[in-house]
N, CA, C and O atoms as a DFTB+ gen file, in Angstrom:
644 C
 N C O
     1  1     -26.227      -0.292      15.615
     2  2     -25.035      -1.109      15.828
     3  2     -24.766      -2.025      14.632
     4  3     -23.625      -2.433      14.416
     5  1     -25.600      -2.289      14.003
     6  2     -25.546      -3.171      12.590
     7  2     -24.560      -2.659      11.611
     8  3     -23.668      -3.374      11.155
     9  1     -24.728      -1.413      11.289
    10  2     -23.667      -0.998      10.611
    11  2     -22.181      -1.003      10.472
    12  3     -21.369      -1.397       9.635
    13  1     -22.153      -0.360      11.716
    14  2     -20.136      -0.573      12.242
    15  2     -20.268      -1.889      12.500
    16  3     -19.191      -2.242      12.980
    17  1     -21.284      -3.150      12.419
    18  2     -20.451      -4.304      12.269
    19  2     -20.345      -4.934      10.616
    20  3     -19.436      -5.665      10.223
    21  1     -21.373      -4.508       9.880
    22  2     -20.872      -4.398       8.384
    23  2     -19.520      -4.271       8.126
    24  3     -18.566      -4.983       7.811
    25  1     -19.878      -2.639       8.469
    26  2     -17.954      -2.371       8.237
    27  2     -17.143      -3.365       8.556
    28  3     -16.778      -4.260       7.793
    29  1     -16.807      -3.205       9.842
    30  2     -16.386      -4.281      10.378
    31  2     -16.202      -5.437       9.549
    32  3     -15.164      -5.356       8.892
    33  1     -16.958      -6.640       9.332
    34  2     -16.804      -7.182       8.664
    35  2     -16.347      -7.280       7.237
    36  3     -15.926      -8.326       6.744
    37  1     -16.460      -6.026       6.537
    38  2     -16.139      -5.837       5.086
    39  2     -14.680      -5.388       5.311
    40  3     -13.718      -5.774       4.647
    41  1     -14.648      -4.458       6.413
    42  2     -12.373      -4.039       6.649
    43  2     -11.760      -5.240       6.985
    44  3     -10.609      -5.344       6.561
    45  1     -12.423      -6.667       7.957
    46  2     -11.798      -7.665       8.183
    47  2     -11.765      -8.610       6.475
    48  3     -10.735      -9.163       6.088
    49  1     -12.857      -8.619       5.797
    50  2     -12.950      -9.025       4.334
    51  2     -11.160      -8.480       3.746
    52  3     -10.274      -9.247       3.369
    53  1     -11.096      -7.259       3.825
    54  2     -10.347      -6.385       2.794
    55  2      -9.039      -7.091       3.286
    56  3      -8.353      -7.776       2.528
    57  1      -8.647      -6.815       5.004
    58  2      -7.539      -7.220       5.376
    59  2      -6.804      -8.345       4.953
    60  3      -5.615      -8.467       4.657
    61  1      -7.887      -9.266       4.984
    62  2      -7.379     -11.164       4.767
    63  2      -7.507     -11.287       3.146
    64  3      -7.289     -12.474       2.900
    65  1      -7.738     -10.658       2.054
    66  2      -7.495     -10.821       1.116
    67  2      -6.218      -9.927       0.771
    68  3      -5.400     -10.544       0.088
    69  1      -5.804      -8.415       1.133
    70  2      -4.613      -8.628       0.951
    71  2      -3.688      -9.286       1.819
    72  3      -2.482      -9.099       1.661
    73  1      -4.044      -9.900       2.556
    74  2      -2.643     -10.766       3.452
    75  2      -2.979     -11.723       2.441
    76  3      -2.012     -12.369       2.037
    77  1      -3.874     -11.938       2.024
    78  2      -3.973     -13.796       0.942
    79  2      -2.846     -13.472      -0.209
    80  3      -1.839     -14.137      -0.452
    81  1      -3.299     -12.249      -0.859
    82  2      -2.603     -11.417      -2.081
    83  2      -1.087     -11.728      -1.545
    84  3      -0.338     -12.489      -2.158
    85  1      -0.732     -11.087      -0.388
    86  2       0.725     -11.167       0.264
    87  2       1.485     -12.284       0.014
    88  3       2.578     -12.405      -0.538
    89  1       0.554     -13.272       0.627
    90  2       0.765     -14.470       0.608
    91  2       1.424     -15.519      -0.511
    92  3       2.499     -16.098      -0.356
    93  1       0.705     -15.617      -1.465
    94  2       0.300     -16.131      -2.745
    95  2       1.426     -15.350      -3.682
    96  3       2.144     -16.013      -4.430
    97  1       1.531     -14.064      -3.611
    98  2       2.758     -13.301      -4.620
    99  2       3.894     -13.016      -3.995
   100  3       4.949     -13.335      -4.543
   101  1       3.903     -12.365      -2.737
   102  2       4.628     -11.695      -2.321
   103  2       5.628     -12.561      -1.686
   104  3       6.840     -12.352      -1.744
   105  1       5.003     -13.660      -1.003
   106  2       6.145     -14.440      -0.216
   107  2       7.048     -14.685      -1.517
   108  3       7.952     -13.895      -1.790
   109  1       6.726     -15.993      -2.441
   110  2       7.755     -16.498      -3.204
   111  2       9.137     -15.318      -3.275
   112  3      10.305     -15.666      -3.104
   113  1       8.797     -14.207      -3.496
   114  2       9.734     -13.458      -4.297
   115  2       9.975     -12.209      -2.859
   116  3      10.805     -11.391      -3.256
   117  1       9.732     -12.022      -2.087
   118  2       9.944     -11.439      -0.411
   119  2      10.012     -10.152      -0.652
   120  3       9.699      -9.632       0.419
   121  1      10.310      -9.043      -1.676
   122  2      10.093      -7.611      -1.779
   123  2       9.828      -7.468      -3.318
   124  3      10.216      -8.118      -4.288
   125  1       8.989      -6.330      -3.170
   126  2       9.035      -5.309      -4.590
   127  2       8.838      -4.198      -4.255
   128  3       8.218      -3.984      -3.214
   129  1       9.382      -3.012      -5.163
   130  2       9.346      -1.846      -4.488
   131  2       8.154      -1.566      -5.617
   132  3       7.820      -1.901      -6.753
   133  1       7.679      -0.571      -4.318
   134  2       6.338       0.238      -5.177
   135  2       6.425       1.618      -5.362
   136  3       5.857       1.992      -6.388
   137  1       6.807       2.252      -4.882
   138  2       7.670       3.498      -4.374
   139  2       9.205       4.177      -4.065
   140  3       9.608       4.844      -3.113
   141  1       9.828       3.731      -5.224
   142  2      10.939       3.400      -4.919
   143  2      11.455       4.986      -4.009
   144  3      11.312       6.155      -4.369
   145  1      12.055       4.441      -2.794
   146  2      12.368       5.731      -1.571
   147  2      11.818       5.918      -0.673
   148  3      12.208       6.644       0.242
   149  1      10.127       4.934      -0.732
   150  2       9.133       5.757       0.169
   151  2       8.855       4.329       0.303
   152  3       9.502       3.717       1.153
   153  1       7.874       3.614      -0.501
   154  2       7.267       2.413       0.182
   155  2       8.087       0.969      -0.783
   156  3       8.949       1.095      -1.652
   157  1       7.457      -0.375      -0.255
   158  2       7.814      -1.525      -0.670
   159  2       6.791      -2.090      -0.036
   160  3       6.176      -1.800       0.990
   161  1       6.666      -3.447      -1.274
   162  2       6.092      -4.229      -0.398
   163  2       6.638      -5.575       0.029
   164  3       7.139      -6.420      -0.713
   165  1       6.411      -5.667       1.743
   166  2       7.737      -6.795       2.279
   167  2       7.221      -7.693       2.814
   168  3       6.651      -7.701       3.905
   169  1       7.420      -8.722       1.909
   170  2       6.786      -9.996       3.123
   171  2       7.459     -10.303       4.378
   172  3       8.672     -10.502       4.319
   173  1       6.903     -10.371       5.441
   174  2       7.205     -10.612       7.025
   175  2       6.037     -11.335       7.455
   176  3       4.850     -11.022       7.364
   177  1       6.680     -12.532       8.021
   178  2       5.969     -13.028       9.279
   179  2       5.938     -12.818      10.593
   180  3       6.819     -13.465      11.160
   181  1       5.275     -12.171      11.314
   182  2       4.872     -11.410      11.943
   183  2       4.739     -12.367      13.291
   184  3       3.590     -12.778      13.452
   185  1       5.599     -12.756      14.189
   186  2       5.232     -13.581      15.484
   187  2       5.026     -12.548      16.741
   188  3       4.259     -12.806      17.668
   189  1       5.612     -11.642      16.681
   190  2       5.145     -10.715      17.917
   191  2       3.959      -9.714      17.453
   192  3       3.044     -10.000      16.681
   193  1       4.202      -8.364      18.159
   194  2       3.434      -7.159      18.411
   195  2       4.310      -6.653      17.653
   196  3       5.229      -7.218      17.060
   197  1       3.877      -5.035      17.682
   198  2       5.074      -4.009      16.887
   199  2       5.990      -3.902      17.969
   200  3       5.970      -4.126      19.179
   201  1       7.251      -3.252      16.659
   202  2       8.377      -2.938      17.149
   203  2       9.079      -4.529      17.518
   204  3      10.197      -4.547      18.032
   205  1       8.342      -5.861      17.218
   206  2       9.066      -7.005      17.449
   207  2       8.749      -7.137      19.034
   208  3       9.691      -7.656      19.632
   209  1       7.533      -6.758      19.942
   210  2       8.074      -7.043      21.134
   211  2       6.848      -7.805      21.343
   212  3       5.728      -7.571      20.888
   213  1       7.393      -9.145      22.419
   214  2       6.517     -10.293      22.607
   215  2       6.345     -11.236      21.716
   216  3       5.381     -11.873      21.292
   217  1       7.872     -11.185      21.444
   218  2       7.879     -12.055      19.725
   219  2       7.868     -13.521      19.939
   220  3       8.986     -13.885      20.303
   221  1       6.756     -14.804      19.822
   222  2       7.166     -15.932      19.960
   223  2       5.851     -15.914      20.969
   224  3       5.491     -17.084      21.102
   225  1       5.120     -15.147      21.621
   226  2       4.166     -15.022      22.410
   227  2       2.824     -15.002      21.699
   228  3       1.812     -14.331      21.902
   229  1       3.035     -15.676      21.056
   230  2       1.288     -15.877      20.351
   231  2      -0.172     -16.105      20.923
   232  3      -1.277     -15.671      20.599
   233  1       0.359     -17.111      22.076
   234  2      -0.886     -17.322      23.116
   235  2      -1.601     -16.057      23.981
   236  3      -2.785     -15.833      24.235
   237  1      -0.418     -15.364      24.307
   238  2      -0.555     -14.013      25.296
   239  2      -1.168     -12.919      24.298
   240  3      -2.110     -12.181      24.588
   241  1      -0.379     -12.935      22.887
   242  2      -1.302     -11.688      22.162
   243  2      -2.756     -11.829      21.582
   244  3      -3.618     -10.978      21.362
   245  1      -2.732     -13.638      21.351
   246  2      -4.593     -13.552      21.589
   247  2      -5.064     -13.577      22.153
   248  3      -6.265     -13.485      21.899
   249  1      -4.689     -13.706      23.304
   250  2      -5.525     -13.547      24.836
   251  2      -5.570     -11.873      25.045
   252  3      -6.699     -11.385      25.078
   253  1      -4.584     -11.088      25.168
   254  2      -4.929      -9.668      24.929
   255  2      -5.928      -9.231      23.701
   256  3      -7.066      -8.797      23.880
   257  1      -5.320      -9.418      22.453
   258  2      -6.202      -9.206      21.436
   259  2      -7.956      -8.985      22.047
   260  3      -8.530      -7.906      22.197
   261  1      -8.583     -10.547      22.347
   262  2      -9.354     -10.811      22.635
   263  2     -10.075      -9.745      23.645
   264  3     -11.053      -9.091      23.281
   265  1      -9.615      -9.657      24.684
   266  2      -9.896      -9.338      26.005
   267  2     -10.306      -7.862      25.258
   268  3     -11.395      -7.348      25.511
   269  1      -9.180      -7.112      24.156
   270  2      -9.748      -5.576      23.763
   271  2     -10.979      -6.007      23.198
   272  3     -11.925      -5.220      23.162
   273  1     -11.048      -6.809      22.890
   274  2     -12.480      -6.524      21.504
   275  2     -13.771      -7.119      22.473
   276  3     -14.908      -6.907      22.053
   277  1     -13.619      -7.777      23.616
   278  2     -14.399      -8.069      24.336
   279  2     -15.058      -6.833      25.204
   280  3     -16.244      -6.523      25.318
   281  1     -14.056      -6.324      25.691
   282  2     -14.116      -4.496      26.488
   283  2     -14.719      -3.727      25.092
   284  3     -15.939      -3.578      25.015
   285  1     -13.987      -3.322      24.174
   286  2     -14.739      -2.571      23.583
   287  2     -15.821      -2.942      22.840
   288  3     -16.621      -2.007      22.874
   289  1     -16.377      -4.140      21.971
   290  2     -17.950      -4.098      22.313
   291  2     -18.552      -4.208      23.263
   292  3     -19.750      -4.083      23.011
   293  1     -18.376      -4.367      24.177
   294  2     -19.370      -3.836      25.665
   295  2     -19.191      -2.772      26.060
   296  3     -19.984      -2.264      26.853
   297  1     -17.960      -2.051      25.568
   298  2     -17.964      -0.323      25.707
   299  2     -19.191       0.562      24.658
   300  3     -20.032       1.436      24.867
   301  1     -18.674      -0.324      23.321
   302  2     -20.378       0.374      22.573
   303  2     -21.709      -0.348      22.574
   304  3     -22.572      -0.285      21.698
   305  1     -21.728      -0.813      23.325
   306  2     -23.079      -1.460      23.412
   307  2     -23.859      -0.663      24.630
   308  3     -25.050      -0.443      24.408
   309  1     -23.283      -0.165      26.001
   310  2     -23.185       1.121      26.558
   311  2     -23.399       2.030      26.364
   312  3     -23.983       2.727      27.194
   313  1     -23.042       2.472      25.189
   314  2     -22.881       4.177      24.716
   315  2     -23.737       4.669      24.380
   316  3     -24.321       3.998      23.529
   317  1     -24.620       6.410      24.798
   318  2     -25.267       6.566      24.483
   319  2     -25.601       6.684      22.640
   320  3     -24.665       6.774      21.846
   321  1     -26.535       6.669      22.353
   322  2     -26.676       6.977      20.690
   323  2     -26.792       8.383      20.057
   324  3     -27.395       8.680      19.026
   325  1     -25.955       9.340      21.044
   326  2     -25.818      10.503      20.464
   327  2     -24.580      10.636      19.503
   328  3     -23.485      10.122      19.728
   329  1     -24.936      11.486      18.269
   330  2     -24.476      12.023      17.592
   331  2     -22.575      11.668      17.674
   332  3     -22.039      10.840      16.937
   333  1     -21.826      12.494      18.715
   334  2     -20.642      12.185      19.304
   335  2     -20.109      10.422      19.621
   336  3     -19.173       9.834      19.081
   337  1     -20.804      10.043      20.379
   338  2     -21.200       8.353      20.277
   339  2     -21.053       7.643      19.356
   340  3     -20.079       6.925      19.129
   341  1     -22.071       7.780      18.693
   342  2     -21.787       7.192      17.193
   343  2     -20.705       7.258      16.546
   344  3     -20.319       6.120      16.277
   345  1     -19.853       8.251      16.068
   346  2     -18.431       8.233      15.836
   347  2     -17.350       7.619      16.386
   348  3     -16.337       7.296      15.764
   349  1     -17.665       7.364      18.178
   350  2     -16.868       6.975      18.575
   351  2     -17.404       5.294      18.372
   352  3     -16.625       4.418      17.995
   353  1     -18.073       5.174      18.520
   354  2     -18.988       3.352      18.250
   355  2     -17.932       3.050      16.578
   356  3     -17.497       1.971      16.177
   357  1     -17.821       4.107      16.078
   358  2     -17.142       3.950      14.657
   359  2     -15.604       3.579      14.460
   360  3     -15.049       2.786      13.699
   361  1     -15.043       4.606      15.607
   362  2     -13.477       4.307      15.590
   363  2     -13.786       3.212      16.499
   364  3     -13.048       2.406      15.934
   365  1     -14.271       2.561      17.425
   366  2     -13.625       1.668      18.046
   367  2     -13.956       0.413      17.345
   368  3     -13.447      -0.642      17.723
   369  1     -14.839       0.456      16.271
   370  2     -15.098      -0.837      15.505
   371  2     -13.948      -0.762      14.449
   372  3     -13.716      -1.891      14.016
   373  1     -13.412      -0.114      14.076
   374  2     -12.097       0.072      13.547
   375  2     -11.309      -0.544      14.134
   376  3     -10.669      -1.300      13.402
   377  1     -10.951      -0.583      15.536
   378  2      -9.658      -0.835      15.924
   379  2     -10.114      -2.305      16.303
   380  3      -9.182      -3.110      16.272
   381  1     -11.582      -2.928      16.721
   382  2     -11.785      -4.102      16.816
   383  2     -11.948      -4.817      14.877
   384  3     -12.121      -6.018      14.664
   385  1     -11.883      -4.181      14.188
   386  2     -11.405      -5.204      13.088
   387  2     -10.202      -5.280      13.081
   388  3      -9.913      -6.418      12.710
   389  1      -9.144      -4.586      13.326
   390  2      -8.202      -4.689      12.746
   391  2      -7.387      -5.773      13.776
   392  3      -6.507      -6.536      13.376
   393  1      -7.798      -5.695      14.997
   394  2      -7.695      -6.762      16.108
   395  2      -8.108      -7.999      15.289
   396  3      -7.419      -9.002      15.107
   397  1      -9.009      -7.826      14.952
   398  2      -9.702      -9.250      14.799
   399  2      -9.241     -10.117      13.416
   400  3      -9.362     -11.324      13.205
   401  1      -8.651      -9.028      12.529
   402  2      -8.099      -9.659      11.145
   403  2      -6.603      -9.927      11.954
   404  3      -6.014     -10.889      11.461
   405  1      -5.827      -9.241      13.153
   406  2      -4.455     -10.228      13.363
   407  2      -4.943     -11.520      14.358
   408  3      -4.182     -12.462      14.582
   409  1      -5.922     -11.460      14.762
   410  2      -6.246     -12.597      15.659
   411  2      -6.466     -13.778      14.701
   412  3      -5.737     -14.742      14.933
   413  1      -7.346     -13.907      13.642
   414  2      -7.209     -14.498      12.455
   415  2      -5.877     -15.294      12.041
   416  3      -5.797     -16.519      11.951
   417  1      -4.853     -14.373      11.806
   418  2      -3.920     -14.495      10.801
   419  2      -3.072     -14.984      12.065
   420  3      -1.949     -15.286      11.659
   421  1      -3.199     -15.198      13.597
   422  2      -2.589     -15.973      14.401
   423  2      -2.756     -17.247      14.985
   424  3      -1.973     -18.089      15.425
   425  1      -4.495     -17.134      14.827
   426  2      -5.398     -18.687      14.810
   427  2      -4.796     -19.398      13.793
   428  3      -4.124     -20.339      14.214
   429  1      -4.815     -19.225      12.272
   430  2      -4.441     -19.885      11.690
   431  2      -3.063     -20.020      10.845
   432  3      -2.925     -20.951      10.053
   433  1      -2.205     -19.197      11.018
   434  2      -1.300     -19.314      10.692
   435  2       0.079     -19.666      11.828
   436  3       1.212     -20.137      11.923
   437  1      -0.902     -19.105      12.452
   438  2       0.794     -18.921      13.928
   439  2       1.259     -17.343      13.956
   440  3       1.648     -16.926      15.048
   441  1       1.251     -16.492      12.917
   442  2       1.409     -15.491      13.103
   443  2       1.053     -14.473      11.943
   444  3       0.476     -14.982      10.982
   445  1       1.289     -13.208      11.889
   446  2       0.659     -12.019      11.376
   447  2       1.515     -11.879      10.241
   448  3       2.735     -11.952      10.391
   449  1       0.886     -11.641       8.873
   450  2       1.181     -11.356       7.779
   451  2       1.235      -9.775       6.892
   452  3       0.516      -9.189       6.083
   453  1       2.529      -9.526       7.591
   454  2       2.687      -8.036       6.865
   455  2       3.390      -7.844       5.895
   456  3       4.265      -8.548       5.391
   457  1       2.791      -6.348       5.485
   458  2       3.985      -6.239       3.881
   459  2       4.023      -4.918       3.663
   460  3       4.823      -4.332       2.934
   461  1       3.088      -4.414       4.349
   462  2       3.553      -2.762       3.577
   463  2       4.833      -1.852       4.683
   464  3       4.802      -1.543       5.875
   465  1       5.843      -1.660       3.620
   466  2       6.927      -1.006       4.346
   467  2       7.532       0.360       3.742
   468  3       7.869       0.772       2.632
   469  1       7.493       0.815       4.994
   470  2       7.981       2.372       5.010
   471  2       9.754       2.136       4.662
   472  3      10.444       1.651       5.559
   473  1      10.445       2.540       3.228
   474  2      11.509       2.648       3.014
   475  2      12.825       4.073       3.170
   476  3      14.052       4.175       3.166
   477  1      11.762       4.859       3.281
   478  2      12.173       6.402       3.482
   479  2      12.738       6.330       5.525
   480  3      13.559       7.157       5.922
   481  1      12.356       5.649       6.158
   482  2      12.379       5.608       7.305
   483  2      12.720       4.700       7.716
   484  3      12.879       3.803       6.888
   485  1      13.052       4.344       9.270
   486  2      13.031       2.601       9.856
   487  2      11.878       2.551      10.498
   488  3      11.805       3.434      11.353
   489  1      10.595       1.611      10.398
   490  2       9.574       1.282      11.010
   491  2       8.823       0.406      10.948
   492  3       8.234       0.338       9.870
   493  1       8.513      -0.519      11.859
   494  2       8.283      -1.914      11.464
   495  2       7.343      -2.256       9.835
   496  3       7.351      -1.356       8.996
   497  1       6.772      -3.258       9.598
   498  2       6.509      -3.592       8.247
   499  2       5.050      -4.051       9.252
   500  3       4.823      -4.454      10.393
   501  1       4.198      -3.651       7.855
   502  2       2.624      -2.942       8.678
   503  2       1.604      -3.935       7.318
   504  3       1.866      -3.964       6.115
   505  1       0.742      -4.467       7.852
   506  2      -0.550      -4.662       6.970
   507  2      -1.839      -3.399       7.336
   508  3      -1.762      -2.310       7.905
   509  1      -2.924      -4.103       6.748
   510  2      -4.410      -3.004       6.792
   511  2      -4.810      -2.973       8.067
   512  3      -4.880      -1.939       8.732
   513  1      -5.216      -4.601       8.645
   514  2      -5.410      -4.104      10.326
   515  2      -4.868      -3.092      11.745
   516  3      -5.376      -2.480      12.685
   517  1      -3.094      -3.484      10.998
   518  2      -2.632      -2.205      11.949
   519  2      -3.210      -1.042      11.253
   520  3      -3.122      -0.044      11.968
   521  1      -3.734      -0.824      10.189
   522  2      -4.117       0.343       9.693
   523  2      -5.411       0.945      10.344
   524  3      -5.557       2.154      10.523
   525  1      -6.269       0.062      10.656
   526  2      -7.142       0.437      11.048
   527  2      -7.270       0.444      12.394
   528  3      -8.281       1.039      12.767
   529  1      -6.508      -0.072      13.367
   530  2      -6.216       0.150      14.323
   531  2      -5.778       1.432      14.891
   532  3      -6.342       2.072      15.778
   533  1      -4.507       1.770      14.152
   534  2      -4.135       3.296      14.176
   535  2      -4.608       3.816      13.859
   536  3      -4.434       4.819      14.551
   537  1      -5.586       4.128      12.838
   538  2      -6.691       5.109      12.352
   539  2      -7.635       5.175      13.806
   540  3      -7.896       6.279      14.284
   541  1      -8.006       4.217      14.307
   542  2      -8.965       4.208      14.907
   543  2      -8.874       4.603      16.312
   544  3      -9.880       4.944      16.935
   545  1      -7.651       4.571      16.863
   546  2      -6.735       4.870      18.165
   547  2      -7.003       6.303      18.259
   548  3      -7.553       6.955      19.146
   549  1      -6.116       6.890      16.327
   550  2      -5.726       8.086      16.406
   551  2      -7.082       9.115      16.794
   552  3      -7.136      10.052      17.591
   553  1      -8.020       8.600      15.992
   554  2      -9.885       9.311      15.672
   555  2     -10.311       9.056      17.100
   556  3     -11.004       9.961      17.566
   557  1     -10.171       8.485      17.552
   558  2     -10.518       7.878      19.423
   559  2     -10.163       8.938      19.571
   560  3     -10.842       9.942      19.353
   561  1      -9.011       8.910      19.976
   562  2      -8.352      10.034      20.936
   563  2      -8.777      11.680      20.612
   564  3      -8.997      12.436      21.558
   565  1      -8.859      12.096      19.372
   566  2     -10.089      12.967      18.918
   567  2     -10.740      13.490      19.476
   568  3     -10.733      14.561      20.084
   569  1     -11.756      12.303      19.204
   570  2     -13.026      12.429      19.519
   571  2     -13.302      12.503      21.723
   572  3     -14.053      13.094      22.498
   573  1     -12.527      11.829      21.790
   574  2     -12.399      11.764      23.864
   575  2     -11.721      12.862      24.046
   576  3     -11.939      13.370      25.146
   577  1     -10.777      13.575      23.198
   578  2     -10.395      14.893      23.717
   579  2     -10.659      16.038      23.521
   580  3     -10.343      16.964      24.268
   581  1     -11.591      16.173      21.954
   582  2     -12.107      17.575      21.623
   583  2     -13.191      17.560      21.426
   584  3     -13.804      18.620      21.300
   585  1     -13.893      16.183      21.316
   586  2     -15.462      16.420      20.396
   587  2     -16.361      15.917      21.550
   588  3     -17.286      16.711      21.721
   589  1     -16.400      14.909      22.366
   590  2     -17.244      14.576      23.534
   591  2     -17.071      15.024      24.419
   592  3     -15.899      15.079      24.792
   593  1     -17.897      15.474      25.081
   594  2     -18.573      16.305      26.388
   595  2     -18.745      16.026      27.652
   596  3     -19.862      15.526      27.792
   597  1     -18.282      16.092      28.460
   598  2     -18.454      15.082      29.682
   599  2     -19.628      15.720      30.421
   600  3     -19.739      16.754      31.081
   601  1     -20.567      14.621      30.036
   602  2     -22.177      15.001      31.383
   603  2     -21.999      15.685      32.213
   604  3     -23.011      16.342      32.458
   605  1     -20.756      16.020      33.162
   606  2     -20.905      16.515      34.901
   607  2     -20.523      18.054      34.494
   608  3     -20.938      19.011      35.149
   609  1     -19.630      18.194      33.261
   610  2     -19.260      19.754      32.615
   611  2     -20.091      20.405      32.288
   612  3     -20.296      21.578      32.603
   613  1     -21.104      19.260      31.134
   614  2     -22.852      20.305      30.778
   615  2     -23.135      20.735      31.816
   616  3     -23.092      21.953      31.989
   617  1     -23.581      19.721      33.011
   618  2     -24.765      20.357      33.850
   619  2     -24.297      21.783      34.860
   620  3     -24.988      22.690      35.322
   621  1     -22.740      21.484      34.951
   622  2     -22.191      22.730      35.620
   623  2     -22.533      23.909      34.741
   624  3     -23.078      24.869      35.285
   625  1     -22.205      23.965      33.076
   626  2     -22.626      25.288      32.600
   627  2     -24.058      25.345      32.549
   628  3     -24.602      26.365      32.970
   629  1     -24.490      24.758      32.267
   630  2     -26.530      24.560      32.523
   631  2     -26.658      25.099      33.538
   632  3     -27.540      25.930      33.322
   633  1     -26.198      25.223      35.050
   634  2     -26.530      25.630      36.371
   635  2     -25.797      26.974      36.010
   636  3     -26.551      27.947      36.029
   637  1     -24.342      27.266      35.649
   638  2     -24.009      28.689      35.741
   639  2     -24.774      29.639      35.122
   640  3     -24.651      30.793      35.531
   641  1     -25.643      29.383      34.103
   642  2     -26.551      30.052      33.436
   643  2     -27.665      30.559      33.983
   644  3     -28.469      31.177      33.285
């Protein structure tokens, strides 16, 4: 378990220095394109969830925030230490940093500091934590739908044998 909290700690490191980076350059001057067609980078202050919803609700999204990262380390602290497990102990420490770098950036700021924006498309304006969140959602879902095994399925083919 030491490890995925390394990580952990080193993706929450990465997050809050580029929101600092954001911060410090990006506000004064509010866009630069990096990609011109595809990406930019946009300063936004960030008071809700995505898509803008629960905007002004800061108290309620750290109280949710919280409550996930509370469930899911006691979900891997649970888990067996097989092989499959472990991966999943991996994505969900993913999605609890990236929780935990906007819980941060709402403790002390009031709200969430994003900048990387999709210009080719309309879709909200995203930092690293949602990154790792969605990475970690997406690899979840993976791993619970193709790669782990459900105990009561083994023992049925174990007996059909």
């Amino acid at each position: 378990m030491i490890i995925p909290i390394i990580l952990a700690v080193v993706l929450i490191t990465v997050d809050q220095i580029t929101k600092y980076i954001a911060l410090t350059r990006l506000k004064p001057v509010g866009n630069v394109t990096f990609i011109k067609g595809f990406m930019d980078f946009t300063f936004v202050e960030n008071r809700g969830a995505a898509f803008g919803i629960l905007n002004g609700k800061t108290w309620l999204l750290l109280i949710i925030a919280v409550i996930i990262c509370v469930v899911l380390i006691a979900a891997m602290k649970k888990m067996p230490d097989t092989k499959e497990y472990k991966w999943l102990k991996w994505t969900l420490m993913l999605i609890v940093a990236g929780a935990v770098g906007n819980i941060i950036d709402r403790l002390v700021r009031g709200y969430v500091v994003d900048f990387f924006e999709f210009t080719f498309m309309t879709w909200p304006v995203f930092n690293m934590a949602d990154i790792y969140v969605v990475v970690g959602t997406i690899l979840m879902a993976i791993l619970v739908l193709f790669v782990i095994k459900d105990d009561d399925n083994n023992k049925e083919d174990k007996n059909a044998e």
